[in-house]
N, CA, C and O atoms as a Tinker XYZ file with bonds, in Angstrom:
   296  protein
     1  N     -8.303000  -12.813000  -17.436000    73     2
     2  CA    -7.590000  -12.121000  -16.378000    64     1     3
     3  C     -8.103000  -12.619000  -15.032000    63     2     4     5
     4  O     -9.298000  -12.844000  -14.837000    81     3
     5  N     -7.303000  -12.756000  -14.256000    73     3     6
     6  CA    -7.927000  -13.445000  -12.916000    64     5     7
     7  C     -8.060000  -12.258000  -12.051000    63     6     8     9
     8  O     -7.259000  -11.325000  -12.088000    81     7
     9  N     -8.979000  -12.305000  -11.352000    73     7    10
    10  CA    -9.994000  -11.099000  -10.902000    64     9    11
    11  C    -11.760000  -11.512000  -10.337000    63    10    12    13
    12  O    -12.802000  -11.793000  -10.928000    81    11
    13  N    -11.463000  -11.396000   -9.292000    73    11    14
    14  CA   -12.826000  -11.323000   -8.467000    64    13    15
    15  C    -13.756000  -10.578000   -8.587000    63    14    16    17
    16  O    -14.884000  -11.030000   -8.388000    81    15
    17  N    -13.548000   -8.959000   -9.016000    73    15    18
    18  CA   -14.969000   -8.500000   -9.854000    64    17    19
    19  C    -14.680000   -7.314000  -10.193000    63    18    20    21
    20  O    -13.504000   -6.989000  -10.029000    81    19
    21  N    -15.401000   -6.540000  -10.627000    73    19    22
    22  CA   -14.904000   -5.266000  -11.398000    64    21    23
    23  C    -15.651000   -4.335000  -11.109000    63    22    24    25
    24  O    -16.873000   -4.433000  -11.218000    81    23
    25  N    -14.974000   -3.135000  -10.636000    73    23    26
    26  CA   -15.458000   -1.877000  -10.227000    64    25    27
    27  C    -16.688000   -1.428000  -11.497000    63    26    28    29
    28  O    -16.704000   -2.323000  -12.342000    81    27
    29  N    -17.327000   -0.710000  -11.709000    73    27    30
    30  CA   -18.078000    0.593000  -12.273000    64    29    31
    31  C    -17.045000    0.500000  -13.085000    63    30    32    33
    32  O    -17.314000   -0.272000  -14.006000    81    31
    33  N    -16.105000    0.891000  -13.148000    73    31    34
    34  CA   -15.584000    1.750000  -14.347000    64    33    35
    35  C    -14.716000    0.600000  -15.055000    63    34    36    37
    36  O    -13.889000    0.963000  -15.891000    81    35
    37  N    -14.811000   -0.341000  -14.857000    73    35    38
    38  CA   -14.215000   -1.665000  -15.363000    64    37    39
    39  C    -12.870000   -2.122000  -14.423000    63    38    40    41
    40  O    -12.444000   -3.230000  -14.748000    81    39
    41  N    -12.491000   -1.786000  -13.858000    73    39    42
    42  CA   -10.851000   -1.773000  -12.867000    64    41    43
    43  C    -11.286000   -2.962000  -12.478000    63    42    44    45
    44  O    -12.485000   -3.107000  -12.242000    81    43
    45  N    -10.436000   -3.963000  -12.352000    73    43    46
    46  CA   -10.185000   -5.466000  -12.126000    64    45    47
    47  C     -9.980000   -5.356000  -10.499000    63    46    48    49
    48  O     -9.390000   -4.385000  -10.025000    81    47
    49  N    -10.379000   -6.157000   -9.870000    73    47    50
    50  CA   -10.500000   -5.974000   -8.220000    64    49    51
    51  C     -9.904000   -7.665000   -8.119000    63    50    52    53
    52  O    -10.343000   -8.654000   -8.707000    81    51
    53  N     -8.612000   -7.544000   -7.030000    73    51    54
    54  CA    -8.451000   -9.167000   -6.661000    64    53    55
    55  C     -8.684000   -9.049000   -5.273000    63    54    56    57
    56  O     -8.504000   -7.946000   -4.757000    81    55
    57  N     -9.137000  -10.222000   -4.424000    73    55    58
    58  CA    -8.986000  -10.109000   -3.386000    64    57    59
    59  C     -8.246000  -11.235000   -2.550000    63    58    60    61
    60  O     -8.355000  -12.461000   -2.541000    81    59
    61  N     -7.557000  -10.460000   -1.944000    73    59    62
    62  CA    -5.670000  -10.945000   -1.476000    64    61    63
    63  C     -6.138000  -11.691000   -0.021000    63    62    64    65
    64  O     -5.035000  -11.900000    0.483000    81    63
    65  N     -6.616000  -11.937000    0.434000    73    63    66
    66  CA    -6.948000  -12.306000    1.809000    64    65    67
    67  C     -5.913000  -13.500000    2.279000    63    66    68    69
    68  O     -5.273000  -13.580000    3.328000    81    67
    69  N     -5.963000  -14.435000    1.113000    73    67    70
    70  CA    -5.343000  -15.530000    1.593000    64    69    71
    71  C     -3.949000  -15.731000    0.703000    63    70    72    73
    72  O     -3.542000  -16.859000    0.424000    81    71
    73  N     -3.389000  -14.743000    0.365000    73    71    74
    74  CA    -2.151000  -14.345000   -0.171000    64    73    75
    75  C     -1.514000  -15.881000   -0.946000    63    74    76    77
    76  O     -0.659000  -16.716000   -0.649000    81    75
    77  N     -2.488000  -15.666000   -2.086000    73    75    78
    78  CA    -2.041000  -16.657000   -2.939000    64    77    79
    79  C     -1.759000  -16.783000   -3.875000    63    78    80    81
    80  O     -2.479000  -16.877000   -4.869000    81    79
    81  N      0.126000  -16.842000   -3.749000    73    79    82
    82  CA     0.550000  -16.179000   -4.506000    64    81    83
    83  C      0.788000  -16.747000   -6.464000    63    82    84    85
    84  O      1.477000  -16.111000   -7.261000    81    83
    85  N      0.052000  -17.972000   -6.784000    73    83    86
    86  CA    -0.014000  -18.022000   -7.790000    64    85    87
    87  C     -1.040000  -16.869000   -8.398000    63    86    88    89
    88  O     -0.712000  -16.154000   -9.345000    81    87
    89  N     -2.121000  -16.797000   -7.839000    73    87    90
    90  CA    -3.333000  -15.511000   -8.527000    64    89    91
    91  C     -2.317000  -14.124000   -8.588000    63    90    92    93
    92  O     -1.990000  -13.466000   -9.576000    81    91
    93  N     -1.996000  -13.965000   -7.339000    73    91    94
    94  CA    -1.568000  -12.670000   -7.435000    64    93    95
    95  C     -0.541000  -12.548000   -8.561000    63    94    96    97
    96  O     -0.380000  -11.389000   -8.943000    81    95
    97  N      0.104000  -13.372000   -9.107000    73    95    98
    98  CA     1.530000  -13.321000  -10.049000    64    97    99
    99  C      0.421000  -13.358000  -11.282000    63    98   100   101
   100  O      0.706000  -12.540000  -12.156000    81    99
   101  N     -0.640000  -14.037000  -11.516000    73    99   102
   102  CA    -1.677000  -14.104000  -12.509000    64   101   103
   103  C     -1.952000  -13.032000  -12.558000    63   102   104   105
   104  O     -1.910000  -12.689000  -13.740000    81   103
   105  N     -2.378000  -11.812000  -11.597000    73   103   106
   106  CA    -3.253000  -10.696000  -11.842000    64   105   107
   107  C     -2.021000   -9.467000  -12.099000    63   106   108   109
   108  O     -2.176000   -8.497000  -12.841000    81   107
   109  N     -0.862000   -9.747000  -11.350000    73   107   110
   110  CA    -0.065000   -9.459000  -12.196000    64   109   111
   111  C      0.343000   -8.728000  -13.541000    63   110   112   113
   112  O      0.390000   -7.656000  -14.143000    81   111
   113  N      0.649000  -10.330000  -13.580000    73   111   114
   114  CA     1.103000  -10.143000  -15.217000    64   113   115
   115  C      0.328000   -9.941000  -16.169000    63   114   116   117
   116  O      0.680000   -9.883000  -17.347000    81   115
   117  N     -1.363000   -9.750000  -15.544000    73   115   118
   118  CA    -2.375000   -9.674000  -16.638000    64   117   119
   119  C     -2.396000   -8.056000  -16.722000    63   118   120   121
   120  O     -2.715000   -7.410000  -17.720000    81   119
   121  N     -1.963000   -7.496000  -15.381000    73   119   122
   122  CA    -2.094000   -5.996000  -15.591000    64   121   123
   123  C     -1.093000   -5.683000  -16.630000    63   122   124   125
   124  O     -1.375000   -5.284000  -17.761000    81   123
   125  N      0.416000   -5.946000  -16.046000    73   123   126
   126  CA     1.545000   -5.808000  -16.696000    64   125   127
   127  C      1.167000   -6.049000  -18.609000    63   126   128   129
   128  O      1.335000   -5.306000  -19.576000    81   127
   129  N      0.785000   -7.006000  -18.507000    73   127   130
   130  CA     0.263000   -7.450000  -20.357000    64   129   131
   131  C     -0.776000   -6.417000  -21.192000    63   130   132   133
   132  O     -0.492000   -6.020000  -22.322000    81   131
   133  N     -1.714000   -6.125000  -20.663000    73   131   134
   134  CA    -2.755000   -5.338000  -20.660000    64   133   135
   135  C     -2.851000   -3.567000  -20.511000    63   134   136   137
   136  O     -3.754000   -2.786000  -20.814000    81   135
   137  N     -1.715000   -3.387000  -20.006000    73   135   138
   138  CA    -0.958000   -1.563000  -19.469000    64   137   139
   139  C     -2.259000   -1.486000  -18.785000    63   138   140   141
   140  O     -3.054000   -0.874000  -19.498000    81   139
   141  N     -3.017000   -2.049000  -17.169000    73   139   142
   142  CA    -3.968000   -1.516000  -16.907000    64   141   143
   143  C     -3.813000   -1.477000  -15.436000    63   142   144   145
   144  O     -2.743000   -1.900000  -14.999000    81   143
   145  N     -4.354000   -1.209000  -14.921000    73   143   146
   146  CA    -4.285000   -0.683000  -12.924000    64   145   147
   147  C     -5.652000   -1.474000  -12.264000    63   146   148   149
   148  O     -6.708000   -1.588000  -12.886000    81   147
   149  N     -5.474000   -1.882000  -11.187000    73   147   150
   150  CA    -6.050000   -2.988000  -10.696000    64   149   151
   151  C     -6.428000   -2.349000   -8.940000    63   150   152   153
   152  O     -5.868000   -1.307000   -8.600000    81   151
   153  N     -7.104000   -2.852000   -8.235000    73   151   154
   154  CA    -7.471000   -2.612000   -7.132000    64   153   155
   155  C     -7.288000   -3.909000   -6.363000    63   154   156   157
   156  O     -7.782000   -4.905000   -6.891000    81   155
   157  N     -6.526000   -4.096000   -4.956000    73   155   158
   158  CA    -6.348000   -5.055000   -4.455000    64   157   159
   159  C     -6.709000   -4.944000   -2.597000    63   158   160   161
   160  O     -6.040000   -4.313000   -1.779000    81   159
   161  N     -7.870000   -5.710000   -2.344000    73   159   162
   162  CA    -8.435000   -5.709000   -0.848000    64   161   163
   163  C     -7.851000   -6.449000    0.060000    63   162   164   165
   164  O     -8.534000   -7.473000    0.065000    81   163
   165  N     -6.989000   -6.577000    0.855000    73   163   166
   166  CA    -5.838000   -7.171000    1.749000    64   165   167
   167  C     -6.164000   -6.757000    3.009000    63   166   168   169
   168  O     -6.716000   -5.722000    3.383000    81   167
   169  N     -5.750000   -7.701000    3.616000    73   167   170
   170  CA    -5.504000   -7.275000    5.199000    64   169   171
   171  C     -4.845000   -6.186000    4.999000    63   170   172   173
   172  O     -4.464000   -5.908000    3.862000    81   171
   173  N     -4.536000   -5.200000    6.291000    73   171   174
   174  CA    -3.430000   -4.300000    6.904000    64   173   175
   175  C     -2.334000   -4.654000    6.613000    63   174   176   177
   176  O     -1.615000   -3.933000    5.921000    81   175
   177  N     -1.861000   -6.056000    7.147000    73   175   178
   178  CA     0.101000   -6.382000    7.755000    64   177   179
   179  C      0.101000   -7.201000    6.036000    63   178   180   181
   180  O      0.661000   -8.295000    5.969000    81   179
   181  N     -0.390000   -6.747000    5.035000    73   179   182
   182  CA    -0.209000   -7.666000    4.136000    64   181   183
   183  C      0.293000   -6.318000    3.056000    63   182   184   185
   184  O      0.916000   -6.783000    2.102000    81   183
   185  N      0.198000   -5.173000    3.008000    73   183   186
   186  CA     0.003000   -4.180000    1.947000    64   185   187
   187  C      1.356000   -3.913000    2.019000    63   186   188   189
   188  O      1.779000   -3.786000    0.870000    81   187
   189  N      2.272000   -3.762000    2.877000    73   187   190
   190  CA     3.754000   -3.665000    2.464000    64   189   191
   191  C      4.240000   -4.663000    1.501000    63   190   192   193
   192  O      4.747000   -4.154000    0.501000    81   191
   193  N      4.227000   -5.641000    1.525000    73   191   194
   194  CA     4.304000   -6.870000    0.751000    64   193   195
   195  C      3.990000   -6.877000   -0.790000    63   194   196   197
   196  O      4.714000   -7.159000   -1.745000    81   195
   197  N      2.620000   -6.460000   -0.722000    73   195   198
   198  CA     1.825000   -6.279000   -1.761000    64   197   199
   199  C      2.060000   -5.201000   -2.600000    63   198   200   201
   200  O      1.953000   -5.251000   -3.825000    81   199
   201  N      2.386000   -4.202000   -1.938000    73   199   202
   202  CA     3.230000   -2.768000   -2.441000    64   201   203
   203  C      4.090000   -2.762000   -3.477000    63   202   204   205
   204  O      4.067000   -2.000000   -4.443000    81   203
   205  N      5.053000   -3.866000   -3.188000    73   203   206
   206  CA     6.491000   -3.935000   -3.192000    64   205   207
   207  C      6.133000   -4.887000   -4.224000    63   206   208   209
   208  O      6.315000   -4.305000   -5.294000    81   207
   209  N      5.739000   -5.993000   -4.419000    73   207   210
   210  CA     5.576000   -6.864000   -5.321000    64   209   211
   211  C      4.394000   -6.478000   -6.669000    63   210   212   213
   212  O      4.732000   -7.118000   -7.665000    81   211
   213  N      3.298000   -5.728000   -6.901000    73   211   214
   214  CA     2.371000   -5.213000   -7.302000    64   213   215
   215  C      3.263000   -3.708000   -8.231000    63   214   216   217
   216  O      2.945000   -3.068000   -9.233000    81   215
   217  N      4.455000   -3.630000   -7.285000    73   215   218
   218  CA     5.174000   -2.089000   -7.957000    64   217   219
   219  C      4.087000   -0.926000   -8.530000    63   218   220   221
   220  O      4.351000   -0.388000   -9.606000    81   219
   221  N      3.306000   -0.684000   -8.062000    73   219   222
   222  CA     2.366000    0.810000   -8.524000    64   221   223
   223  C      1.566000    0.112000   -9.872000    63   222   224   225
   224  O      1.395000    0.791000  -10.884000    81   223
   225  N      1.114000   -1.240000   -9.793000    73   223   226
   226  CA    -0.199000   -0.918000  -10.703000    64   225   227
   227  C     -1.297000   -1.409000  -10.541000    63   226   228   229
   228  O     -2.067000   -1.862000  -11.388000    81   227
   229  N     -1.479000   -1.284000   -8.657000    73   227   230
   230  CA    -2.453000   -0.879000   -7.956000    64   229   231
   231  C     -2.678000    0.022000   -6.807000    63   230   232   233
   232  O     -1.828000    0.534000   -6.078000    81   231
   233  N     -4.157000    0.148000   -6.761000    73   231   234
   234  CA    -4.649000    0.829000   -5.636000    64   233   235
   235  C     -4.729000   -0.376000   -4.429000    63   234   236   237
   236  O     -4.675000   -1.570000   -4.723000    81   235
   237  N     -4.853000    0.074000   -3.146000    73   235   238
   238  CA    -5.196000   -0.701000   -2.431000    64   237   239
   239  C     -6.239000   -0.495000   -1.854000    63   238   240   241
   240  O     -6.596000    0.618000   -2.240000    81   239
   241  N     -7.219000   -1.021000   -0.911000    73   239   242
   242  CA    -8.296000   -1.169000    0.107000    64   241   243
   243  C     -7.480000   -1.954000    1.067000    63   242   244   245
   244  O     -6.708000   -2.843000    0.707000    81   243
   245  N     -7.725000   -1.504000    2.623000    73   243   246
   246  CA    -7.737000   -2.586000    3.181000    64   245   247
   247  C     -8.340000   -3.307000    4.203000    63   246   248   249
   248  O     -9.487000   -2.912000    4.410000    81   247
   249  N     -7.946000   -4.317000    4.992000    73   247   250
   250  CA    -9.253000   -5.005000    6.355000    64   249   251
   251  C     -8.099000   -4.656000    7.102000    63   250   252   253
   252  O     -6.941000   -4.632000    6.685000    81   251
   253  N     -8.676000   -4.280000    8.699000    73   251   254
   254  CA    -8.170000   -4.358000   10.071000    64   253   255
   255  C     -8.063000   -5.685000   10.328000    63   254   256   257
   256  O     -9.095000   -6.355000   10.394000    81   255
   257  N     -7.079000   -6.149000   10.475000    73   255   258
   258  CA    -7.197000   -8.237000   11.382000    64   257   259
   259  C     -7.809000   -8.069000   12.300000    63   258   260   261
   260  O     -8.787000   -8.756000   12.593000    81   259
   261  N     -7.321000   -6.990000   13.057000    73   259   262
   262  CA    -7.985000   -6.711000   14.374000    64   261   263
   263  C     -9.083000   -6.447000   14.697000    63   262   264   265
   264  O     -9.640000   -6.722000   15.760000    81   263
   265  N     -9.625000   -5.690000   13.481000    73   263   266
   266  CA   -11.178000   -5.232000   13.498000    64   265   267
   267  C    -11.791000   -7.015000   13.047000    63   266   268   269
   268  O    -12.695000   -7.407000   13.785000    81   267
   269  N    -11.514000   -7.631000   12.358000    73   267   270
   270  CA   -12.061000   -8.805000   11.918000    64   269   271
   271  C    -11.881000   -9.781000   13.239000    63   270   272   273
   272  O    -12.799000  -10.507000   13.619000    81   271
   273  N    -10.968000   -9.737000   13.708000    73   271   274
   274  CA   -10.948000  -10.847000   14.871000    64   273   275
   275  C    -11.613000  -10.181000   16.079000    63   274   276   277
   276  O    -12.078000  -10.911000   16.955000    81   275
   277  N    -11.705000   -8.686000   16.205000    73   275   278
   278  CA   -12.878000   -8.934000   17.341000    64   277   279
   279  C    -14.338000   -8.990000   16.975000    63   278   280   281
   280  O    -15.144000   -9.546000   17.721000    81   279
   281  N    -14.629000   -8.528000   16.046000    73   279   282
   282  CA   -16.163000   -9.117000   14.982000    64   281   283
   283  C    -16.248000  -10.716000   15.225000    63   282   284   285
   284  O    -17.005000  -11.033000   16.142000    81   283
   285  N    -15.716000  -11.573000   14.678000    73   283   286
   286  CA   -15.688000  -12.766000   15.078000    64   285   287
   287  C    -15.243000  -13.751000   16.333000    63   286   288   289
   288  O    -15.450000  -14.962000   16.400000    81   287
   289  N    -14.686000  -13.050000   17.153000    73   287   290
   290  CA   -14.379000  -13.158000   18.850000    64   289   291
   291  C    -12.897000  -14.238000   18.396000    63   290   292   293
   292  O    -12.656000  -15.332000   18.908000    81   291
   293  N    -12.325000  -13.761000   17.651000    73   291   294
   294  CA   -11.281000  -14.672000   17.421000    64   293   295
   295  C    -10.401000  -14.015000   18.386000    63   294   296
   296  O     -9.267000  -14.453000   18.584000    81   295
């Protein structure tokens, strides 16, 4: 299953940052295959997207851009 690391309680965690969308169709269909629920860490302007494509079989987390680009003076 493609997945960046796993909560405590085993929940598959991807992290979406660079919205790529072969993994994400991977983590996907591994939930979809598996009947299991997944956690996904995204920017803000990215979770509508992710919503909609993911259809409820995840949770989300997410990053501020804004909070990240003034941390890094971008």
């Amino acid at each position: 299953m493609e997945h960046d690391a796993l909560r405590d309680d085993g929940t598959p965690v991807l992290l979406a940052y660079e919205f790529d969308l072969e993994r994400l169709r991977r983590f996907r269909d591994s939930l979809q295959m598996f009947g299991g629920r997944g956690l996904v860490i995204c920017f803000d302007f990215q979770q509508a997207v992710l919503e909609e494509y993911l259809a409820g079989l995840v949770e989300f987390q997410t990053v501020s851009l804004t909070k990240v680009r003034q941390q890094f003076g971008i």
